[in-house]
Structures are given as structure tokens and as C-alpha cells.
C-alpha positions in Angstrom: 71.1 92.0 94.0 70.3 88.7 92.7 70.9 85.2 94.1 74.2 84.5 91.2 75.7 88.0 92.9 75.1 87.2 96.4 76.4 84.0 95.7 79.4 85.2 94.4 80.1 88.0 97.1 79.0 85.2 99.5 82.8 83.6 98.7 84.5 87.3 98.5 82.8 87.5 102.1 83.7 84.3 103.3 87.7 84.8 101.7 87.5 87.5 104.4 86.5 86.0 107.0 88.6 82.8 106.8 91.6 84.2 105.6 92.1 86.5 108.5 92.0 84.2 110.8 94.1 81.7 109.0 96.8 84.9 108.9 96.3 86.4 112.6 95.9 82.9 114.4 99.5 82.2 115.0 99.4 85.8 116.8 96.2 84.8 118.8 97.9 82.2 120.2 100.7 84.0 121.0 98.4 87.2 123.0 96.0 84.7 124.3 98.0 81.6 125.5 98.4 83.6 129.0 95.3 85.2 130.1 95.4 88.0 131.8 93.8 91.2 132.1 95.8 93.0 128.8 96.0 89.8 127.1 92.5 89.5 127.3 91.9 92.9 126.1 94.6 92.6 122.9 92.5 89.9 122.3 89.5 92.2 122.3 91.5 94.0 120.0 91.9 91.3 117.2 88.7 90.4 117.4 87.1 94.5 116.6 89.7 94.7 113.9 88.7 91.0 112.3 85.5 93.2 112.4 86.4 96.4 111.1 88.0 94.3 108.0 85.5 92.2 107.6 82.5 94.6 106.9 85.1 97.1 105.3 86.2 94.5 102.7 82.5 93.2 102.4 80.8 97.0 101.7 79.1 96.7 104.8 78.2 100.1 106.6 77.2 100.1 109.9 75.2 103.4 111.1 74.7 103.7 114.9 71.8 106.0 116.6 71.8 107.2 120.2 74.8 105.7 120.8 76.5 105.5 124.4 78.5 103.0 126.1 79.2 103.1 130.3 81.8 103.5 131.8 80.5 100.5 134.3 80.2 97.1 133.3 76.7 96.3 131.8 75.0 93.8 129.9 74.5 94.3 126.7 70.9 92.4 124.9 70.8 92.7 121.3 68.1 91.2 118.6 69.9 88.2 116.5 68.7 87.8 113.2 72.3 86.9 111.1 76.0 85.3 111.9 77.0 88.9 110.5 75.9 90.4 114.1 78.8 89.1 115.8 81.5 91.5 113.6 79.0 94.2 113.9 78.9 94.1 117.8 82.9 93.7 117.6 82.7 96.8 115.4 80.8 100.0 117.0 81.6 98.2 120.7 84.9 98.9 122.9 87.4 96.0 123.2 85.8 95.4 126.1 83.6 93.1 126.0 82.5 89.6 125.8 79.9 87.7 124.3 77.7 84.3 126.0 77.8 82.2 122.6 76.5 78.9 121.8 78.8 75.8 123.0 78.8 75.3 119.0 81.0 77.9 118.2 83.9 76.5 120.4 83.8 73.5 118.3 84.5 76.2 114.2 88.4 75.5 113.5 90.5 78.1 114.2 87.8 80.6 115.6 86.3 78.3 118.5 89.1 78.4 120.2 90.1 81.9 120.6 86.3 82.3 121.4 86.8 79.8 124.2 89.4 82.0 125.4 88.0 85.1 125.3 84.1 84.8 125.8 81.4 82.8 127.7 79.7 79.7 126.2 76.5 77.9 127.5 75.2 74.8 126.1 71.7 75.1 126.1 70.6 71.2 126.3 72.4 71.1 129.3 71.1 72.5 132.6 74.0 72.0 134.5 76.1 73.4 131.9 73.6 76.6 131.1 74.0 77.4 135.2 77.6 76.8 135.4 77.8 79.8 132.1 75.5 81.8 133.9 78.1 82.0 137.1 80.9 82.5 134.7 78.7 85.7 133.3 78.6 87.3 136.4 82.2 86.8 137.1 82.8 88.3 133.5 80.8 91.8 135.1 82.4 91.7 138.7 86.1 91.7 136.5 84.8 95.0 134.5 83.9 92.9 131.6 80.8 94.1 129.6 78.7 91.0 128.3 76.5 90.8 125.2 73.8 88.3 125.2 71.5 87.4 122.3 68.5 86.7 124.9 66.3 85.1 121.2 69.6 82.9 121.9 69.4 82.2 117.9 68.8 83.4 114.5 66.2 81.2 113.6 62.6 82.8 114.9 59.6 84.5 113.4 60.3 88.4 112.7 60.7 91.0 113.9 61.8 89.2 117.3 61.9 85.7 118.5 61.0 84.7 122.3 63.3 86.0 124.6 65.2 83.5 127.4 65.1 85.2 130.9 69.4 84.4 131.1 70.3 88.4 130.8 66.7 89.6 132.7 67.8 87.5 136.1 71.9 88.5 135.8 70.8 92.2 135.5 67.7 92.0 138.2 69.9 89.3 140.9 73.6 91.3 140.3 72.1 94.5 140.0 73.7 95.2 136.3 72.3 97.5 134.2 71.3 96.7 130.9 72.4 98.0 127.8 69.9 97.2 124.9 70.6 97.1 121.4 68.7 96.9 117.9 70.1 95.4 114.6 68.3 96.4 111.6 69.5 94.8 108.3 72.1 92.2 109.0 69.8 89.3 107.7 70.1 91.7 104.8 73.5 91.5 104.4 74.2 88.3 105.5 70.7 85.9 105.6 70.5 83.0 108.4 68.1 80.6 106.0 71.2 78.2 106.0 72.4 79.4 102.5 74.1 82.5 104.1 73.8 84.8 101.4 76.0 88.0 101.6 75.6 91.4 100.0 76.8 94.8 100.6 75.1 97.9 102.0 73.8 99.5 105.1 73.3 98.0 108.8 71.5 100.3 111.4 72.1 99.8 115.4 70.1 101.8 117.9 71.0 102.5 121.4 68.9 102.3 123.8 69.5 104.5 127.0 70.9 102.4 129.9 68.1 100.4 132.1 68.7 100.0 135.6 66.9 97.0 137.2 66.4 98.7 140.5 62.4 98.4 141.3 62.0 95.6 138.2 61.5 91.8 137.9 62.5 89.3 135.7 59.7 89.6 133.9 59.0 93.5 133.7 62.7 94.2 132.7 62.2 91.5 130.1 59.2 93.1 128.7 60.2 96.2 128.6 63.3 96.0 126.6 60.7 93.0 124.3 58.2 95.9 123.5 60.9 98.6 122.4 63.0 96.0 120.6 60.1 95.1 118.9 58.6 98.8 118.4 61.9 99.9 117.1 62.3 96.8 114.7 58.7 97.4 113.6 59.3 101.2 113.1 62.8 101.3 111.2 61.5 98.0 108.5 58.1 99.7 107.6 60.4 102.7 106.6 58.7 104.8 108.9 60.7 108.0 110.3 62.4 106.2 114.6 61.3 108.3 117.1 64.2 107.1 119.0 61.9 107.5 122.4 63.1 105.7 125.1 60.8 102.7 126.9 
């Protein structure tokens, strides 16, 4: 598809995207004014159908391998290569779940502050700030509360994976959470993070990996193994080879 198309499905994506919330907010603020426990999870539910229409209207297939969600609460780490990852997570995921975003999100009309009320957000520039997220994460898992973290912590890095931040590693090693990893292949083809956010339609792959318990693992070993298979599995699935889908 060329640049003139994309462009032009570009403002049939955004339409979407801004027009829902422009029609559901009034009922956000209804659900979520009073949070509690089914508040929070209506809101959830809001937020996986914004999804579901979203990549519906926008001819965007998601395809999941291997998948399997717990019944416990995890954390779920996920490569982050588009804005598009957000409704894709909301998509194949539970209403159960919440996501440690940028403090810059809380600031997008509209959006930011349903995302205030539902999720986590950490300003990274801030240490005090990062730790104080960091406690509301774990309060997040002890309330039954699944919580995806982008550990790249951005969309901007070299492919096929950017550095990884040790937030998720030390929640899952210090509260004893298991880890629920997660690969995105394709959404920077659907929706590309070079700042001119280019949409088109077609296909968006997510494999599962099986759950990881950090029992008898560091920081650093739990953060290299799920590095090495995100990596392997980004590697394997973009050079069109045939996934062996083999656990770390």
C-alpha cells in the first residue's frame, strides 16, 4: 500500500479511534466516576470493545499462537513497537487487566482520563514518581488485577527489541508473580511509530509464551530469558521462517 493510501486509511483509522470515545465518554464517566471492583471491570469492558471496533473497522486481524491466560494474577511483558499495541492487548486479553503506561497518556483529551482511572502510570524522569507506580503495580496484582508492562518502555528502539527496564523482572522476582510474556509481530505494520503514524490493514500475530515462574531466578536471569525468546521469536516470525513455538 502506498504512502497516499495509508495516508488516507490513516484518517478512516483515526475517525475510529476518536469518534468512539467522543460517543462512549459520557458513559465512562458514568461506570467509572465510582471505582470499585465491577466498575473497574465494565470499564475493562469498554476499553476491549473500543478494541474490538477499532481493528474491526480498520481491517486489522489479530492471530494468536499458544495462547493461555491464568487464572492468577500475572504480569504480562509484551515487545512495543506501535500505539496500535494497546487495542491489540485490549483485544485477545480478558477485561481484566491493566496496563503501567506513560504519565503522557493521562495528559490525551478524553482518553487520559479514563486511563487514569483504570490503569497505572509512571513518569519515567521522575524517581520518586517511577517508585510510587511501582507500589501501585503490586497493589494492582494483590487486588487480582493482571498488569501488562512494555519493559522497552517505548516504541522508539532499534529492531527487533529495544533494551529492556528491570520494572516487570523485580515485581515478578520480589512479589513472587509470574510472568506472562507476550510477542507482537506486525503492528508497526499496521500502524508505524516513525511519528507520521501511518495505518494500513492486514494481519497482526501474538505469541504466548507459557507462564514463567520466578521461583530460583534473579532480576537479571528472568530478564534474559524472556529478552532471548522475545528476540528469537521476533527474529524467527520476520525472516518468514516456519516458529517453532519452543518454549525458553
Amino acid at each position: 500500500m502506498n504512502t497516499l493510501l495509508r495516508r488516507l486509511w490513516s484518517i478512516w483509522f483515526g475517525l475510529w479511534l476518536v469518534g468512539y470515545f467522543l460517543l462512549m465518554y459520557p458513559i465512562y464517566v458514568i461506570v467509572l466516576w465510582k471505582l470499585t471492583p465491577r466498575t473497574i471491570r465494565l470499564g475493562h469492558q469498554l476499553n476491549r470493545l473500543w478494541g474490538k471496533i477499532l481493528l474491526f473497522m480498520s481491517g486489522i486481524r489479530v492471530q494468536t499462537k499458544n495462547y493461555f491466560f491464568p487464572d492468577q494474577p500475572c504480569i504480562i511483558v509484551a515487545n512495543h513497537r506501535s500505539y496500535c499495541d494497546i487495542p491489540i492487548l485490549y483485544t485477545i486479553l480478558p477485561p481484566k487487566v491493566a496496563f503501567l503506561g506513560k504519565v503522557e497518556l493521562s495528559r490525551i483529551p478524553l482518553y487520559g482520563w479514563t486511563y487514569r482511572r483504570l490503569h497505572v502510570l509512571v513518569d519515567r524522569k521522575d524517581p520518586s514518581a517511577r517508585k510510587k507506580s511501582m507500589l501501585a503495580v503490586a497493589r494492582k496484582l494483590r487486588e487480582g488485577i493482571s498488569v501488562i508492562i512494555f519493559p522497552e518502555g517505548t516504541t522508539k528502539h532499534p529492531r527487533p527489541l529495544g533494551r529492556f527496564y528491570d520494572g516487570a523482572f523485580t515485581l515478578s522476582v520480589e512479589l513472587r508473580i509470574p510472568l506472562l510474556p507476550i510477542v507482537i509481530v506486525g503492528s508497526d505494520e499496521r500502524l508505524s511509530a516513525d511519528g507520521r503514524f501511518l495505518a494500513s490493514p492486514g494481519k497482526v500475530t501474538c505469541i504466548f509464551h507459557p507462564l514463567l515462574s520466578p521461583e530460583g531466578e534473579t532480576i537479571e536471569s528472568l530478564r534474559d530469558k524472556v529478552y532471548t525468546w522475545m528476540e528469537n521469536t521476533l527474529r524467527t516470525y520476520e525472516d518468514n521462517r516456519i516458529p517453532t513455538g519452543e518454549p525458553v
